[in-house]
C-alpha positions in Angstrom: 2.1 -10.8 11.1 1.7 -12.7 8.2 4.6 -14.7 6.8 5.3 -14.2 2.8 8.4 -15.6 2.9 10.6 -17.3 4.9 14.0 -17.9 2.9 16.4 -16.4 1.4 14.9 -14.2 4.0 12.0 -13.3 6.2 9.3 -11.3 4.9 6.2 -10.3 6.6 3.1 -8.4 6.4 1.0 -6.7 9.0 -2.2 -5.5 8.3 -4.0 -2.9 10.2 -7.6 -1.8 9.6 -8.2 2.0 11.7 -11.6 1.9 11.8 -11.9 -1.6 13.5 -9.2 0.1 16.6 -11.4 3.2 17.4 -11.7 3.4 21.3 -14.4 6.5 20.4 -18.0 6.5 19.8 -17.5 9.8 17.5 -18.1 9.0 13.7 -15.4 7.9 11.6 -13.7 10.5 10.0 -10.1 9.2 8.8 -9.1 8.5 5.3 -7.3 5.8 5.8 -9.2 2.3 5.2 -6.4 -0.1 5.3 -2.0 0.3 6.0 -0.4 -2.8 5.5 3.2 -2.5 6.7 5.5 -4.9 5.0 9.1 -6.4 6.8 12.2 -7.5 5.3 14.6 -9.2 8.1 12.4 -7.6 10.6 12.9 -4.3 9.4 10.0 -2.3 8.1 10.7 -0.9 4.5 7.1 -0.4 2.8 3.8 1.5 3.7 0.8 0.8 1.8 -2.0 3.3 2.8 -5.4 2.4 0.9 -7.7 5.3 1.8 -11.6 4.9 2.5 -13.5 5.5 -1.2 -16.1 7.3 0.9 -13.7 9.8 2.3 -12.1 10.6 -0.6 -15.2 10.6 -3.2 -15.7 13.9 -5.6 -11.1 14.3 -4.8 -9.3 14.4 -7.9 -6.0 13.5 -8.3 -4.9 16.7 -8.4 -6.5 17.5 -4.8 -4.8 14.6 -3.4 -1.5 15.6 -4.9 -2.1 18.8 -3.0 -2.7 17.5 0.1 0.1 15.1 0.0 2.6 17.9 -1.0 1.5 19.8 2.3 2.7 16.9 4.2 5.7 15.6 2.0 7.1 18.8 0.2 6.8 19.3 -3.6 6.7 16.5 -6.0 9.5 15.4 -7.7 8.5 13.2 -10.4 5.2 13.0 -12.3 5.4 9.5 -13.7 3.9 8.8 -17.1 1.7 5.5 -18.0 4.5 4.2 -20.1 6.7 4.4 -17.2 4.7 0.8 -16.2 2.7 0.5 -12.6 3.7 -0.7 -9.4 1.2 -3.1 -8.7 -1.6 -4.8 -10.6 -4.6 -5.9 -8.3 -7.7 -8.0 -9.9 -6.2 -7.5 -13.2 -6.6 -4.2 -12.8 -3.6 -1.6 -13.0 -2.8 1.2 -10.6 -1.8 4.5 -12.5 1.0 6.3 -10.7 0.3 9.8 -9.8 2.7 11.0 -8.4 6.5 10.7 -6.6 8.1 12.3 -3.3 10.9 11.5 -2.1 14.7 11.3 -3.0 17.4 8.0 -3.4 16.4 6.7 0.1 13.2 6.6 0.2 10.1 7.2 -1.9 6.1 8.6 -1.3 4.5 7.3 -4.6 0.6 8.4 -5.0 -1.9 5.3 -7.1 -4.7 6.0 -8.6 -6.3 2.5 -7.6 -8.8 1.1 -10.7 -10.8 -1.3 -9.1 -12.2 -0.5 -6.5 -11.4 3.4 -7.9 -9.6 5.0 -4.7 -6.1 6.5 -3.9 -3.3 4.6 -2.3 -0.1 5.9 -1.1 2.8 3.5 -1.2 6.0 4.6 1.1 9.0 2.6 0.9 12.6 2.9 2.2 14.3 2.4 -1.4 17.3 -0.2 -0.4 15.7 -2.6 1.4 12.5 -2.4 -1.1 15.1 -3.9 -3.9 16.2 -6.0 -1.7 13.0 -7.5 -0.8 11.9 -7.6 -4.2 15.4 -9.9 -4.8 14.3 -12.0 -2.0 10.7 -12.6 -3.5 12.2 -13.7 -6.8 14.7 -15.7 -5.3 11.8 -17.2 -3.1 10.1 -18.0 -5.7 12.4 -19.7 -8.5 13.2 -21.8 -4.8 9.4 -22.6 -4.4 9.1 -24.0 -8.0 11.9 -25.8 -7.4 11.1 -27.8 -4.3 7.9 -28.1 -5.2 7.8 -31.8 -6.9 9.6 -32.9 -3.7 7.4 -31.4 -1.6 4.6 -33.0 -3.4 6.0 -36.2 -2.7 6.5 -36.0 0.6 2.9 -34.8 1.1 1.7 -37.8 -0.8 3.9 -40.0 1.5 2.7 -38.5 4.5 -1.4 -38.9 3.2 -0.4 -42.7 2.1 1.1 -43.6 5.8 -1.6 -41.5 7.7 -4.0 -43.9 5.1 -2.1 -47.3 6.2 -2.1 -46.5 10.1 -5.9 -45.7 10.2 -7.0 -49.0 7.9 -4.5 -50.9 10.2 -6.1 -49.9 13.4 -9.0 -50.0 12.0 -8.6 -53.7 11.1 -7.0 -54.3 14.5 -10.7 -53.4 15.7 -13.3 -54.7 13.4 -11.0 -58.2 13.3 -11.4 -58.5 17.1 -15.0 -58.2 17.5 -15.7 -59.5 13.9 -18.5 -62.5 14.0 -20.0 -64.1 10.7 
């Protein structure tokens, strides 16, 4: 897992890639390219699902809307482009298709622009605001500590400096003929 964050609390990421875990020789056949599962104290509270573009070329959004409803029961919000987007990747927005779910958790449907694909993003709704809180607050404490840290970095490069050009004098002195 990857750390994100480590204070005001510990977030991770996990990144799993399907295709790269197939035991079979059979052709690849699941959607899914990529699920990053994301970790607030340890607990699990997000799903991002990036599907393959290959194996969902030629599917409009309305065909994935339908398949997702099989799975997750009727929508219950069809968000509008005013309502903003969740994420924003290479400068480019993802368009919300679509919303399952009820207070506790959420199933929300992307339409990804670059590269186009679908992604579906499932959260537990509490500890989503939560982590969002907690990457704010790591922040603002990043920005904060960073002049010191810069210091100390500096420090650390300008004794690491000294020690080698002393022990490098140490040895060139001793053997050192004119």
């Amino acid at each position: 897992a990857k750390v994100i964050h480590a204070r005001p609390a510990d977030m991770k990421d996990l990144e799993y890639r399907p295709r790269y875990y197939s035991s079979t020789a059979a052709p690849h056949t699941d959607p899914v390219d990529i699920m990053l599962f994301r970790f607030y104290d340890d607990q699990l509270f997000k799903v991002i699902v990036d599907y393959d573009r290959r194996r969902t070329e030629g599917m409009s959004p309305a065909d994935m809307i339908e398949a997702i409803t099989a799975t997750y029961g009727p929508v219950s919000q069809v968000p509008s482009r005013q309502l903003g987007t969740p994420t924003v990747q290479y400068a480019f927005p993802d368009t919300p298709l679509a919303v399952w779910g009820n207070a506790d958790h959420s199933v929300t449907l992307l339409r990804v622009a670059y590269p186009a694909s679908f992604r579906l993003v499932v959260a537990m709704t509490r500890l989503d605001d939560l982590a969002r809180a907690a990457s704010v607050a790591a922040l603002k404490l990043d920005a904060a500590e960073a002049p010191q840290r810069e210091l100390d970095r500096q420090k650390r490069e300008a004794a690491v400096s000294a020690a080698a050009q002393e022990k490098a004098k140490t040895e060139n002195k001793a053997g050192f003929r004119p």
